[in-house]
py3Dmol code that shows the C-alpha trace and the ligand (Angstrom):
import py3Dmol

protein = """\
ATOM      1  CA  UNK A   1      75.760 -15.701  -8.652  1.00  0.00           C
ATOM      2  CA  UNK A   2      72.610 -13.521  -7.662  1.00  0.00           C
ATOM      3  CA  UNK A   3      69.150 -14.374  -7.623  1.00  0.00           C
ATOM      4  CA  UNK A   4      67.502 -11.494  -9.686  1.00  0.00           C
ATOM      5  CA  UNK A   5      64.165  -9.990  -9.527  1.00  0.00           C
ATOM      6  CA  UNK A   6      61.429 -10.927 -11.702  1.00  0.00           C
ATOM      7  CA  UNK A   7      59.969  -8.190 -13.673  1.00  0.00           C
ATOM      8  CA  UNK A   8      55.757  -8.424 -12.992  1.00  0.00           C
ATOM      9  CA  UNK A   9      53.370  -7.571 -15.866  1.00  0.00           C
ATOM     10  CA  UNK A  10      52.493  -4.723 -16.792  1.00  0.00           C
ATOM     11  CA  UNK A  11      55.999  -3.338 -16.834  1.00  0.00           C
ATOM     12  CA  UNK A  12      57.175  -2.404 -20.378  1.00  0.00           C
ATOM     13  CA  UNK A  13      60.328  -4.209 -20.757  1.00  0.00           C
ATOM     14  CA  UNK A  14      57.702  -7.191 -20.727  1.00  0.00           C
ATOM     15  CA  UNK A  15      56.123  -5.988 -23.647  1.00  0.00           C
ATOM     16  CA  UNK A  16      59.459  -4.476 -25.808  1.00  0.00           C
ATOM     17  CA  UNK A  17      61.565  -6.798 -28.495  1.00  0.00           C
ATOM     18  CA  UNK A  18      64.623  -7.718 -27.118  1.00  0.00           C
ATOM     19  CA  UNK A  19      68.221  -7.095 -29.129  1.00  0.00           C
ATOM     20  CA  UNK A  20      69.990 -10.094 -30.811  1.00  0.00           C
ATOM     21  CA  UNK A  21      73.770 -10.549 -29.202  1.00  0.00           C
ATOM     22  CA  UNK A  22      76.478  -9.945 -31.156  1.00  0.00           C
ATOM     23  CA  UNK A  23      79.251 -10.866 -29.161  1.00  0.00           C
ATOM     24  CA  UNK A  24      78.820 -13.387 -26.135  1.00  0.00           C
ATOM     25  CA  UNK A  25      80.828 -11.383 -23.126  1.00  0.00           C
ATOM     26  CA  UNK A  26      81.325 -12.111 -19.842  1.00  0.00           C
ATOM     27  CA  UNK A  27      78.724  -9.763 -18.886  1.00  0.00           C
ATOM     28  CA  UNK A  28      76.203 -12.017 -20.663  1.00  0.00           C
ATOM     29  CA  UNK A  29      77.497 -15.247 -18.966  1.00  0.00           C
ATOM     30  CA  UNK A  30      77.361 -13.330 -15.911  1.00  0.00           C
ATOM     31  CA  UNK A  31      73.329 -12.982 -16.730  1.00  0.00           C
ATOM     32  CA  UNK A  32      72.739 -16.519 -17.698  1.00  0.00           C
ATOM     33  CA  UNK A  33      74.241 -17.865 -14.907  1.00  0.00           C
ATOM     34  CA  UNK A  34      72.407 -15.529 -12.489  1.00  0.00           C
ATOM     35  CA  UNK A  35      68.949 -16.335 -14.612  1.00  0.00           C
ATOM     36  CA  UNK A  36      69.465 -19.810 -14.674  1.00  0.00           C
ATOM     37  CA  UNK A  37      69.609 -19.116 -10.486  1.00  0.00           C
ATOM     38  CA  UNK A  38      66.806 -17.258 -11.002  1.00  0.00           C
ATOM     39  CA  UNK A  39      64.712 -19.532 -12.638  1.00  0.00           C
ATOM     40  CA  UNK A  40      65.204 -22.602 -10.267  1.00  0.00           C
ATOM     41  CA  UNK A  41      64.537 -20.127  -7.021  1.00  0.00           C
ATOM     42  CA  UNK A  42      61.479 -19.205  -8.634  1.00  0.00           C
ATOM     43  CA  UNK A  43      60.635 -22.833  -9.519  1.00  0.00           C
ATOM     44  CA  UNK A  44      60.134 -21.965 -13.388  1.00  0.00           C
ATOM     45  CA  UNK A  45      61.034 -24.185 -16.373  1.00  0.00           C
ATOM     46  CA  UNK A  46      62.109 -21.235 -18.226  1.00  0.00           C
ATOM     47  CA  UNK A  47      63.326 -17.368 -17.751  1.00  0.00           C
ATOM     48  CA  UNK A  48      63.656 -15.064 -20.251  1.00  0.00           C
ATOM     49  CA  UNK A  49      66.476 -11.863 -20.288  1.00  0.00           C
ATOM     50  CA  UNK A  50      63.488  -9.402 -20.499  1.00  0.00           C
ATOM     51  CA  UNK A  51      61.846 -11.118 -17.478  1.00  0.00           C
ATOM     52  CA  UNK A  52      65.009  -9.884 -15.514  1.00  0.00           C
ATOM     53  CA  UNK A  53      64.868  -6.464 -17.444  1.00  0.00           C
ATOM     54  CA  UNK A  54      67.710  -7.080 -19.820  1.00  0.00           C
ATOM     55  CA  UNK A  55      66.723  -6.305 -23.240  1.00  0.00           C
ATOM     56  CA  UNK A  56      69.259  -9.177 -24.806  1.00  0.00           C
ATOM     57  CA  UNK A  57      67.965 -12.207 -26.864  1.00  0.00           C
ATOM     58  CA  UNK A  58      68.537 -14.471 -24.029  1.00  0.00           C
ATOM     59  CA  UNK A  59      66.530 -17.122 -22.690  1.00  0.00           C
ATOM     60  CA  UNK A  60      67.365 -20.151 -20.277  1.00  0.00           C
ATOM     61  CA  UNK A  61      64.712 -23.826 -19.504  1.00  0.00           C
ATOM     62  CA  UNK A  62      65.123 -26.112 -17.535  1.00  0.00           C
ATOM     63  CA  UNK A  63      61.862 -28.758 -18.395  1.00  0.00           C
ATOM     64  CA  UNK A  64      63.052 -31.372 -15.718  1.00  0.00           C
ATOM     65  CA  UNK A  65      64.170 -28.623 -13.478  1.00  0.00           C
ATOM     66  CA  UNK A  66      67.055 -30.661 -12.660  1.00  0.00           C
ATOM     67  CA  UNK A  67      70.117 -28.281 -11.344  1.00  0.00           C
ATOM     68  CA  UNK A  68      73.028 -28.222 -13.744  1.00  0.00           C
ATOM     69  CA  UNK A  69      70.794 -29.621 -17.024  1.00  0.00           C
ATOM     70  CA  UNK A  70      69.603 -26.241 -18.203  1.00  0.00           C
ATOM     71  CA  UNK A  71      69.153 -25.160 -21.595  1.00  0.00           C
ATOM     72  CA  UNK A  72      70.680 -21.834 -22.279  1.00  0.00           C
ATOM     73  CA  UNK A  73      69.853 -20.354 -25.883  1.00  0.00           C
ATOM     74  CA  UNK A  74      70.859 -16.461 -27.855  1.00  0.00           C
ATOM     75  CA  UNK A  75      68.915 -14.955 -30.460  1.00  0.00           C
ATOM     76  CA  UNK A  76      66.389 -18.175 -30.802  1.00  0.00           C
ATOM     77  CA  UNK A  77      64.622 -18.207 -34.157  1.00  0.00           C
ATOM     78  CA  UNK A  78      61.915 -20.556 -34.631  1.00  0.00           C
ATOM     79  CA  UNK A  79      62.701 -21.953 -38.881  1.00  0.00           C
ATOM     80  CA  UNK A  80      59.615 -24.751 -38.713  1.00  0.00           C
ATOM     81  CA  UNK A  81      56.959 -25.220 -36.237  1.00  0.00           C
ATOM     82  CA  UNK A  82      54.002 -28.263 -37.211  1.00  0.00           C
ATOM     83  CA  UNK A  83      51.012 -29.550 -35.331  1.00  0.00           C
ATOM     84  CA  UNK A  84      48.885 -27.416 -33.051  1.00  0.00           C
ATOM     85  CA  UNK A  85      48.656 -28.263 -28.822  1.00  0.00           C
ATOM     86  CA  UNK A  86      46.075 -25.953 -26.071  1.00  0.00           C
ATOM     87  CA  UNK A  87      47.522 -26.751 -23.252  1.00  0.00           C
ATOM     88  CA  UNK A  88      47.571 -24.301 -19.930  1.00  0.00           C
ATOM     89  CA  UNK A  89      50.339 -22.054 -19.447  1.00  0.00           C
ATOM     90  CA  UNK A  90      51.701 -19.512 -16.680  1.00  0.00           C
ATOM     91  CA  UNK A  91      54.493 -16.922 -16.404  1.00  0.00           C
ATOM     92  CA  UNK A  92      56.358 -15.853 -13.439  1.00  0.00           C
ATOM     93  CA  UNK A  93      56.325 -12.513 -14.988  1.00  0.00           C
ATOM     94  CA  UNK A  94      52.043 -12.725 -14.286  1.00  0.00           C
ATOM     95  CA  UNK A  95      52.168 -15.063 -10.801  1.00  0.00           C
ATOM     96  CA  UNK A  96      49.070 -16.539  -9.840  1.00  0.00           C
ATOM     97  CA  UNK A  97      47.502 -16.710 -13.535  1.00  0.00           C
ATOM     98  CA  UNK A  98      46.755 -19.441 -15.599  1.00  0.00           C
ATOM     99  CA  UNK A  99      44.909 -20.032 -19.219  1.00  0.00           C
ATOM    100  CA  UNK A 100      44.762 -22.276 -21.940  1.00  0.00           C
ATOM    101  CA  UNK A 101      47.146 -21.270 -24.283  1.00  0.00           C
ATOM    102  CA  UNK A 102      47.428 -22.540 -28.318  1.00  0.00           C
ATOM    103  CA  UNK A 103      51.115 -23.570 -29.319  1.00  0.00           C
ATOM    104  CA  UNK A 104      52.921 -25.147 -32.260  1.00  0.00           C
ATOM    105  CA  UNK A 105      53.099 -29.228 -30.618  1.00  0.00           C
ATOM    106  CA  UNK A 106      56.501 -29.590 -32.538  1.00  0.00           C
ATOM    107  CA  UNK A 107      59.027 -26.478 -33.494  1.00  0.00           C
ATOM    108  CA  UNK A 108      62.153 -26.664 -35.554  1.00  0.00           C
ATOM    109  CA  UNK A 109      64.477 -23.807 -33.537  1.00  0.00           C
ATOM    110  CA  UNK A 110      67.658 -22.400 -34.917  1.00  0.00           C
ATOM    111  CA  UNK A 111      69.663 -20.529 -31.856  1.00  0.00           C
ATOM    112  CA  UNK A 112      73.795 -19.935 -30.598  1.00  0.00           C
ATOM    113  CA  UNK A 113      74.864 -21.221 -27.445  1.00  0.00           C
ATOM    114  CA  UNK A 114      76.737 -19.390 -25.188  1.00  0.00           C
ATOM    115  CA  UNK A 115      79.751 -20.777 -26.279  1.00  0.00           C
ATOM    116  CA  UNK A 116      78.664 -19.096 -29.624  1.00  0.00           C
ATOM    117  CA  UNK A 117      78.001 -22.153 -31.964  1.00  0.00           C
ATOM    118  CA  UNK A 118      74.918 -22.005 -34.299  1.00  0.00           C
ATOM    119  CA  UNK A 119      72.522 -25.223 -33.925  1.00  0.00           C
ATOM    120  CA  UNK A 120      69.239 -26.396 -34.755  1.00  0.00           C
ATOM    121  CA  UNK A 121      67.146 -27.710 -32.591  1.00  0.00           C
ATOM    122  CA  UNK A 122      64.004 -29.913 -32.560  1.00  0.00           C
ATOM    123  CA  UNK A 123      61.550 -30.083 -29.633  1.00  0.00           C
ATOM    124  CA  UNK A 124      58.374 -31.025 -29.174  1.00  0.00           C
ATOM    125  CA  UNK A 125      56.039 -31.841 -25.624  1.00  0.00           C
ATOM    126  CA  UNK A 126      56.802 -29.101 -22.645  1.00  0.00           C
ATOM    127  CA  UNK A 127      60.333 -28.136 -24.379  1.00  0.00           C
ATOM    128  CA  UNK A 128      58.667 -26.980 -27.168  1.00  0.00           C
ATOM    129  CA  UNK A 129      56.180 -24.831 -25.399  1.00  0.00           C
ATOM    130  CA  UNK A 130      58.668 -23.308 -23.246  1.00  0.00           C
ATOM    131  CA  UNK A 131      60.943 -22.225 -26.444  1.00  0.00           C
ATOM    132  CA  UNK A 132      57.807 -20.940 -27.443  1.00  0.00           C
ATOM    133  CA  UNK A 133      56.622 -18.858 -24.812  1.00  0.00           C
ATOM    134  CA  UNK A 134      60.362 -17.895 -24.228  1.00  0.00           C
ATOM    135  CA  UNK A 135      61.002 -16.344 -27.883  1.00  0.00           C
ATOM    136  CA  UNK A 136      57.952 -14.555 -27.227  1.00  0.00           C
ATOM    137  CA  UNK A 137      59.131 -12.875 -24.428  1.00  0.00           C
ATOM    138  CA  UNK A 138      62.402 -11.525 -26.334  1.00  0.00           C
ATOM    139  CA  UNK A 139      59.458 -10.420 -28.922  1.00  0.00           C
ATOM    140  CA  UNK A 140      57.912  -8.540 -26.172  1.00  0.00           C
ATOM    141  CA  UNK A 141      55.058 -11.000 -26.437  1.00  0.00           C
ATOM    142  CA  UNK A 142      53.078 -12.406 -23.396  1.00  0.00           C
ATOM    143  CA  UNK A 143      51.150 -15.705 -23.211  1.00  0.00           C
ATOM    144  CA  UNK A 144      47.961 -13.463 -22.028  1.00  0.00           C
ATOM    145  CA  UNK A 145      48.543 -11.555 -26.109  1.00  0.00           C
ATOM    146  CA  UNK A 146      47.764 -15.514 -27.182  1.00  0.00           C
ATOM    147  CA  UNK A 147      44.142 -16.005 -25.971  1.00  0.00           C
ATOM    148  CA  UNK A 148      42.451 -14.471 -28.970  1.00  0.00           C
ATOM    149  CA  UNK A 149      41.343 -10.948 -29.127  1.00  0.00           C
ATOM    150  CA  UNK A 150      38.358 -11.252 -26.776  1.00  0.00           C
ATOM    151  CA  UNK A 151      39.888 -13.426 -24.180  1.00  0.00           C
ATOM    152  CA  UNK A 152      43.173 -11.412 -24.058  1.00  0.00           C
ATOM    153  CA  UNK A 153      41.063  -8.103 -23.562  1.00  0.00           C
ATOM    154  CA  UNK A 154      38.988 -10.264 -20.653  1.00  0.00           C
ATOM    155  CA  UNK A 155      42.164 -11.306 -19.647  1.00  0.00           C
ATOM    156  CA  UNK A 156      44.545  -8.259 -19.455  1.00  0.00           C
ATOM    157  CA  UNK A 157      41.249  -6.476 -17.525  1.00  0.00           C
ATOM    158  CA  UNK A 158      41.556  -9.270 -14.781  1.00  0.00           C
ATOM    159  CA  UNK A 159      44.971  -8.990 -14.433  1.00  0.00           C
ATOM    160  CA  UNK A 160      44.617  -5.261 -14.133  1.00  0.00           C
ATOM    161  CA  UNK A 161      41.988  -6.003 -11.301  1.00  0.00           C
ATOM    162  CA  UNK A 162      43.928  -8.200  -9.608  1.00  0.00           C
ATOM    163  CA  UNK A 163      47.041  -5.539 -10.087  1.00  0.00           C
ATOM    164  CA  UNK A 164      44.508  -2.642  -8.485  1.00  0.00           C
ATOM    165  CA  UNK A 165      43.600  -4.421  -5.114  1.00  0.00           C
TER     166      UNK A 165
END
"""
ligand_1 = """\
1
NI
Ni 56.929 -16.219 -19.086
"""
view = py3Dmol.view(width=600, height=400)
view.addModel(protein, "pdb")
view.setStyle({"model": 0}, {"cartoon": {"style": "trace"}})
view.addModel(ligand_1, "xyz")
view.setStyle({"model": 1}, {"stick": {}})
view.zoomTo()
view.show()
């Protein structure tokens, strides 16, 4: 197992759709494993395959950040979301950045595990915010596109700032 390095925003593979997998190889359990060590070295509840600049619908949480509890999920595809939550949200992919972010509060979330069974899922409270933020990372979408069109642009010009010094 390998701790990898965390892709930083702006870098492109942040901000391109990731490929569903077709077949689950050892080469992708290889990846979880080594993003699920990832994730807890980097303290995060949740890592995306972009975020370690594979392009593969992979994502991993771990809400509790308990070691050997983590929630690995391919090709996640959200069937139902209801409610609405603004709650504050970071990335390790933007360190040091923080903003009120609005989310579905409960999602309905069809996905394959890696031991390539098809299951729905229902979560709701931080769960459901991380499957959120993580299926829009394999969509190439970051949590700074979700603060409206003014904010984002304030946003994305602050990060760039920060980038610059
Ligand atoms: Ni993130």
């Amino acid at each position: 197992m390998a701790v990898l390095k965390v892709v930083k925003y702006p870098d492109q593979v942040l901000q391109t759709k990731a490929k569903d997998v077709k077949q689950i190889t050892e080469e992708d359990r290889r990846l979880v494993r080594d993003m699920i060590e990832t994730m807890h070295a980097e303290e995060g509840v949740g890592l995306a395959a972009n975020q370690v600049g594979a392009l593969k619908r992979i994502f991993v949480a771990s809400a509790d950040q308990v070691k050997g509890r983590e929630l690995v999920y391919l090709n996640p595809r959200i069937i139902k979301k209801q409610g609405t939550v603004k709650e504050f949200e970071g990335c390790l992919s933007i360190p040091e950045f923080y903003e009120p972010v609005r989310s579905a509060k409960k999602i309905w979330m069809k996905a394959m595990t890696l031991e390539g069974r098809t299951e729905e899922v229902k979560a709701e409270g931080l769960l459901s915010r991380i499957f959120q933020h993580e299926i829009d990372h394999l969509n190439g979408i970051l949590f700074v596109d979700r603060l409206g069109i003014f904010k984002s642009k304030f946003a994305k010009k602050k990060l760039a700032k920060k980038l610059s010094r």
